[in-house]
N, C-alpha and C positions, 0 to 999 in steps of 0.2 A: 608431482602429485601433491595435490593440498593436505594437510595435517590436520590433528583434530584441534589440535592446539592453536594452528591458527586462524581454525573456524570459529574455536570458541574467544580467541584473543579480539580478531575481527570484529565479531556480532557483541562481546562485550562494549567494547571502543564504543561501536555505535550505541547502543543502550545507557551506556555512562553520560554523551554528551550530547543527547539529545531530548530537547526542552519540546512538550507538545503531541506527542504520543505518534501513534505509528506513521501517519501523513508526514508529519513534521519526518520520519527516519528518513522517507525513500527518499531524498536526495540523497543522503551518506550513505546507506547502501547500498544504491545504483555509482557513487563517483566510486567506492571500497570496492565490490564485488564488477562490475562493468567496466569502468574507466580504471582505475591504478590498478586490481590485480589479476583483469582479463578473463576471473574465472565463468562470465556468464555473459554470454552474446548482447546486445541491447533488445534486439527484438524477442528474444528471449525473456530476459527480465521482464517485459513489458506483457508476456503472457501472465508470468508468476505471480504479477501484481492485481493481472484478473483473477486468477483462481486465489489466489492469499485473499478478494474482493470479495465472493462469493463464497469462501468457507466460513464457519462461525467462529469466531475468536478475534483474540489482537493482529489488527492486520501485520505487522512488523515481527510478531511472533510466528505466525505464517507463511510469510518472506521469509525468514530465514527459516522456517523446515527445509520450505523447498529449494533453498540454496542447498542448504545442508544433506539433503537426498540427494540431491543431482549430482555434490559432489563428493561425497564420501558416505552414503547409503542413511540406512539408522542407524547407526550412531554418528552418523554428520548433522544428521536433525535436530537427532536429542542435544548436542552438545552446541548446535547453534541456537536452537530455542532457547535454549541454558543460558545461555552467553548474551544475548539479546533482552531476558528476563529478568538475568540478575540484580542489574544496576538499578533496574524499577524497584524491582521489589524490597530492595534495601534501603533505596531514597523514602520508597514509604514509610519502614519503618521507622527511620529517624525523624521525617517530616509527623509522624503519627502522637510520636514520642513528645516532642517539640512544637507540635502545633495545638493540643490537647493544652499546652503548657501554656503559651502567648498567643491563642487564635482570634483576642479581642484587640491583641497590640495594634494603632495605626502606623505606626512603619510595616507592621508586615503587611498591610491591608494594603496599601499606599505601594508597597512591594508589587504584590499580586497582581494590581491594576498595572501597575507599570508593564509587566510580563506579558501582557491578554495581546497587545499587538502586534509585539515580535511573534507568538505563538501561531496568530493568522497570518503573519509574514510566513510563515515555514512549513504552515500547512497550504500555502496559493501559491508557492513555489513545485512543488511536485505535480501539482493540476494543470498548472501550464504546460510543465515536463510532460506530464503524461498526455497531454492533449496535440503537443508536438509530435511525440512521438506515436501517437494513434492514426496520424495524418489527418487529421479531420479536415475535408474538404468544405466548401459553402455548400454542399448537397448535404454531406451532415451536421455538419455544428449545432442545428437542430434539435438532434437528439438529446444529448447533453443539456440542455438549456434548457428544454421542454420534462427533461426526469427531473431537472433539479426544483425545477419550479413546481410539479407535482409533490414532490416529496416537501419541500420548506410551507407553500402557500396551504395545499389540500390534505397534507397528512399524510401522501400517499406513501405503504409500507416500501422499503426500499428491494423488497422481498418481490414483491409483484412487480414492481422496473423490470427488475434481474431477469424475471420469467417471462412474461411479458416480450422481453428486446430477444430474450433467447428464442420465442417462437417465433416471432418476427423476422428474426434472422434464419430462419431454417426454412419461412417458406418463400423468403425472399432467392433464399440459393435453390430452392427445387422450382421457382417459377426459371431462376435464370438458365438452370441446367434444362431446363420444359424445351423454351425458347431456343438455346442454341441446337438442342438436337432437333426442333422442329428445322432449322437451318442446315442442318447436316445432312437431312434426308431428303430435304428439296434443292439440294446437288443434286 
């Protein structure tokens, strides 16, 4: 059985050394929680990061609730949210402290910029991940391509995608469920 300790030690780790916010996490905790220590199936994860997608908040704070319910209830949540929050929230305050202090310096400017690539390196690493792992056929890829371009070119809210794909998806399964049982009964 997992411990709280090393839910919270886990989702710390990750939160400590990771540059780039919640995108930039899911690699380290799909290789942490999926691959080394087996606590969450793959296809699994791959749900947790739709619903961590669609609820409001930090996505990686979300992630790991729902690591942390599934494997040790509420108090696996709270103490993985914890654990996943904390290193943020203290890097800001020293960053807050210290940036306030030399925010006009150009080595730290010169810094920052440095940063911005590797940051969209680590966030287009999990989008491929997830795109593997979603199977996207040439019948969908599509979809993905077409929300993203609505959402960057037109504004469109990310809100209405969500809704949107989700009716689409439910009457897409009640046309297919229509269909097969029209098949069933012309046996």
């Amino acid at each position: 059985m997992v411990t709280l300790l090393q839910l919270f030690g886990t989702f710390t780790k990750i939160g400590a050394f990771t540059i780039g916010g919640g995108y930039a996490m899911l690699p380290l905790i799909e290789r942490e929680v999926v691959t080394n220590r087996k606590w969450i199936a793959a296809d699994e994860f791959l749900d947790m990061i739709v619903m961590a997608q669609t609820a409001p908040g930090i996505l990686a704070v979300n992630i790991s609730v729902l690591v942390g319910n599934k494997l040790r209830g509420k108090k696996g949540a709270f103490v993985s949210a914890l654990g996943s929050a904390l290193p943020s929230f203290v890097a800001i305050l020293v960053f807050a402290f210290f940036l306030a202090k030399y925010q006009d310096s150009p080595a730290l400017q010169k810094m920052f910029k440095a940063v911005r690539p590797a940051v969209v390196a680590l966030i287009a690493v999990p989008v491929f991940n997830l795109a593997k792992s979603a199977k996207l056929s040439w019948k969908t890829i599509w979809i993905p391509i077409v929300s993203a371009f609505l959402i960057w070119y037109f504004g469109v809210s990310p809100v209405w995608i969500i809704f949107v794909a989700g009716v689409a998806g439910i009457l897409v399964r009640l046309y297919r469920d229509y269909k097969s049982s029209k098949r069933v009964t012309k046996k």
